[in-house]
N, C-alpha and C positions, 0 to 999 in steps of 0.2 A: 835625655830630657832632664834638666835640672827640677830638685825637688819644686821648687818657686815656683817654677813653671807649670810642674804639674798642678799646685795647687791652688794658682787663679786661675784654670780652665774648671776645675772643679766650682769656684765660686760663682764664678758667671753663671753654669748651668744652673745650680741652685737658686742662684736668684731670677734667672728664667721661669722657672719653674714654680716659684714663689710668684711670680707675676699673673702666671696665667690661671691659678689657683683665687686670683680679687673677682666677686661679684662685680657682673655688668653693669649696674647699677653704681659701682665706686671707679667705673671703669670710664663712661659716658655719660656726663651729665645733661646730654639734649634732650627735650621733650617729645615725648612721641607723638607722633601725625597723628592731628584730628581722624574720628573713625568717617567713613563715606555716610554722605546723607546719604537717604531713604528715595528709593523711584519716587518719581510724580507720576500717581495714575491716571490715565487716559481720561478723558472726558466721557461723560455716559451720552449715549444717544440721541439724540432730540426726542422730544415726546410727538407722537402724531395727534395734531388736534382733532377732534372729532367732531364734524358737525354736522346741523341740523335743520331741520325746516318746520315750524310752528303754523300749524292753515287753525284759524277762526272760521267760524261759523256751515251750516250746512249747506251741501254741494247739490243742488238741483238745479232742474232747468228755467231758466228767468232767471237766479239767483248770480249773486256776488259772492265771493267768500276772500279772508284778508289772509294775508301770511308774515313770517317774517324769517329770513337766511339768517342763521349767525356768518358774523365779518370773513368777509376773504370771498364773500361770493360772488365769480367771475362773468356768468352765466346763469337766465334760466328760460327753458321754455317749456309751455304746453302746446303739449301733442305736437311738436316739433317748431311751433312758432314763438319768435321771442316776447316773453314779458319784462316790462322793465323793473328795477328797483331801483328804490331810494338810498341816498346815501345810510340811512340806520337799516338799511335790511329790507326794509318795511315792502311790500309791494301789496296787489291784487287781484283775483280770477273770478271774471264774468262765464257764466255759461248759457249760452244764447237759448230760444225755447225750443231750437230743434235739436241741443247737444244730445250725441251720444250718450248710452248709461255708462261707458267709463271712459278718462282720461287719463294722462301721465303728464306728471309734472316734472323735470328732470333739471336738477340744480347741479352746476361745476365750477370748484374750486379756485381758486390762486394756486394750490399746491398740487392742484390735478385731480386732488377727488369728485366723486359724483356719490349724489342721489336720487335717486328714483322714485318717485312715490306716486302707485298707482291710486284713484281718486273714482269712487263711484258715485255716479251722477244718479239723483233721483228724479222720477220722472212726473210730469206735472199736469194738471187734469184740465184742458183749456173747452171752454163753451163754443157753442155756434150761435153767429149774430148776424139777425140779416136785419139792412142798413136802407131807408126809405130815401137814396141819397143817387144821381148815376157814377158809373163807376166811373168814368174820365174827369170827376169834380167839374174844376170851376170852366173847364176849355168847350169851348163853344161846340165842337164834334171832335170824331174819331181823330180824323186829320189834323184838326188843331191840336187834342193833346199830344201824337206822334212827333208836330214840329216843336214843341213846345219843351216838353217833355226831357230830354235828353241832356240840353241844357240847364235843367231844374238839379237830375243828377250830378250832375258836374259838379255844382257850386257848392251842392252838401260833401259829400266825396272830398273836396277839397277843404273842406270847413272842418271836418272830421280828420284831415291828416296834417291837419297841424300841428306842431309840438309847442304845447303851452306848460310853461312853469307854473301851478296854483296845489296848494295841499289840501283845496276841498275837497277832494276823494278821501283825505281821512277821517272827514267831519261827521257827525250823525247826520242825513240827508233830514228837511224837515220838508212836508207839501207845497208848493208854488202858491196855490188854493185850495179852502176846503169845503165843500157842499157834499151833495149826492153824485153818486158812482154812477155815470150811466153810460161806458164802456170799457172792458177788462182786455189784461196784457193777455195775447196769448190768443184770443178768441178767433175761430175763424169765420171771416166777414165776408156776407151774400149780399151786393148789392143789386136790388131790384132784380134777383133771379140769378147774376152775374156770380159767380165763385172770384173773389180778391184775395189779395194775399191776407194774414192772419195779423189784428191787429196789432201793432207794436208799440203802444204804450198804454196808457190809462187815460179814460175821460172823464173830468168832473163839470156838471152841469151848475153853471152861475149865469147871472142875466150880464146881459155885454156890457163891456165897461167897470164890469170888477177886476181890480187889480194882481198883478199876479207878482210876487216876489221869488228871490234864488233860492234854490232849496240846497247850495251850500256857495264857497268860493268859487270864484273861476273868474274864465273870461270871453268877449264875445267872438265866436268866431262865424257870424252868419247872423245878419240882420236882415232879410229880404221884405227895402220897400216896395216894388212892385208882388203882388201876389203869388204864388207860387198855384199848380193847379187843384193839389191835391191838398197842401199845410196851409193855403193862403198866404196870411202874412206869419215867416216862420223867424223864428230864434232860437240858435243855437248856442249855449255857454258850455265852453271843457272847465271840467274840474282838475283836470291833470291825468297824468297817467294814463292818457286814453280812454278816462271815463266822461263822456258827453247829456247832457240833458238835451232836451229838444222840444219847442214849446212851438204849435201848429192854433191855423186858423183864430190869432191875435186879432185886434182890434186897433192898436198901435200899438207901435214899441217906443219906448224911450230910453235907450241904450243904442252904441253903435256898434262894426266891429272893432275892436281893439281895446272895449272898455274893460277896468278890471271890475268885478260885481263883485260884494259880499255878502255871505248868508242875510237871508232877509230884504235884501235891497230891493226897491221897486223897479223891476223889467218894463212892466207896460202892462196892458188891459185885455181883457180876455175879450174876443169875439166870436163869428161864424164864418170866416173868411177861406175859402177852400172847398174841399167836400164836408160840408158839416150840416145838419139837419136842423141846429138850434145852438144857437150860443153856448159855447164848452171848451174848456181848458185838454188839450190833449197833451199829455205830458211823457215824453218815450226818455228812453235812456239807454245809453250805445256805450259799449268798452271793447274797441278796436273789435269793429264790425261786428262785435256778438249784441243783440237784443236784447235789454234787459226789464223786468219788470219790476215799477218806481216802487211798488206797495212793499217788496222787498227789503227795498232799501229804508224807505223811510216807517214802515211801520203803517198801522191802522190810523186810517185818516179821521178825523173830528168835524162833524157838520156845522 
């Protein structure tokens, strides 16, 4: 090998050598890769709403008491039958004068929860009232009220299950009439000896032909012009929701069915039409078959 030769073999490596000795950095001028975003963390859980059931006022027998679901509620019933509610929640529970001392009220969800809430009933102290009246009212004998009779049921029954749209069941109920008290919700009635069932509303004594107005909204679902045996000439208005007034032994009506009434409106004239011993206002009050007592609702009445 010629010295020449040897000595560009020598130079190459050196400068090989010299090359691999330059920083990376004078070596590559690309930018280095952005560094990796960060995870997206999971979404956190839903929250479970939690809710609830607000009841107003005291739970005895006669008595009304109000409530209200917060939204979403699918369902409710006491003591296994349905109650309705209104679109804001809002609903109602009558308990008749023979309710048990306790009941359950059980709300369920859109999202599937329930509440339970047991509801102790107080119990209510009713008089005994014997009544100078016969027990089959206005029908002529035994026989007549039996024919009579059955048909009378029908048409209340049927007047009571109608479904009426009116929001006076939220209203403060005000008296139809106001005089003297001379028969209580609740009492149980002996007529001329006879044991009858226990009265089921209030009676105010006014001379016939005093006028009787609504003691809230509604509408009529029961005008009976022929007499009835027992209410005489009767009128029924729903306030909504299952909650019914019921106004017995009139003198006229002037209203039909299907009129809408509001608070205050002139119904017609009190009489003695029916079983009645003297001209009087019998005012009952029904929320889906439970018996209610009106002084409850509307408060202490004014002569």
């Amino acid at each position: 090998m010629s010295l020449w030769t040897h000595w560009r073999r020598g130079a190459v490596v050196a400068l090989l050598a010299t090359a691999a000795c330059v920083p990376v950095a004078e070596r590559e001028s690309r930018p280095a890769p952005p560094p990796a975003a960060p995870p997206v963390p999971a979404p956190p859980p839903p929250q479970r709403v939690r809710h609830d059931l607000v009841l107003t006022g005291a739970a005895e027998q006669g008595a009304v008491i109000t409530g209200r679901a917060s939204p979403g509620v699918r369902s409710l019933t006491l003591d296994g039958a349905p109650v309705p509610v209104a679109r804001d929640g809002a609903f109602l529970l009558g308990f008749d004068r023979d309710a048990g001392t306790e009941a359950e009220l059980v709300a369920t969800f859109t999202d599937g929860q329930r509440i339970v809430r047991p509801i102790t009933v107080a119990a209510g102290r009713w008089r005994i009232e014997h009544v100078d009246a016969p027990w089959r009212g206005g029908a002529t004998s035994d026989a007549d009220f039996a024919r009579r009779r059955p048909a009378e049921l029908a048409q209340i029954a049927a007047a009571r299950a109608k479904a009426v749209e009116s929001d006076g069941w939220r209203q403060a109920f005000r008296w139809p009439v106001t005089g003297r008290l001379s028969g209580f919700f609740g009492a149980q009635r002996i007529y001329r000896g006879k044991a009858g069932a226990y009265h089921s509303g209030t009676d105010i004594a006014v001379p016939a032909g005093t006028p009787f107005v609504a003691p809230a909204d509604g509408v009529v679902t029961l005008a009976a012009e022929t007499p009835f045996t027992l209410e005489g000439h009767l009128l029924i208005v729903d306030h909504g929701m299952g909650l019914s007034s019921a106004f017995l032994h009139c003198q006229r009506l002037d209203v039909k069915v299907g009129d809408r009434v509001v608070q205050g409106q002139r119904l017609g004239t009190v009489g003695r039409t029916g079983r009645a011993t003297g001209p009087h206002m019998h005012w009952g009050l029904t929320w889906r078959g439970k018996r209610l007592d009106p002084g409850k609702l509307a408060g202490p009445i004014g002569d």
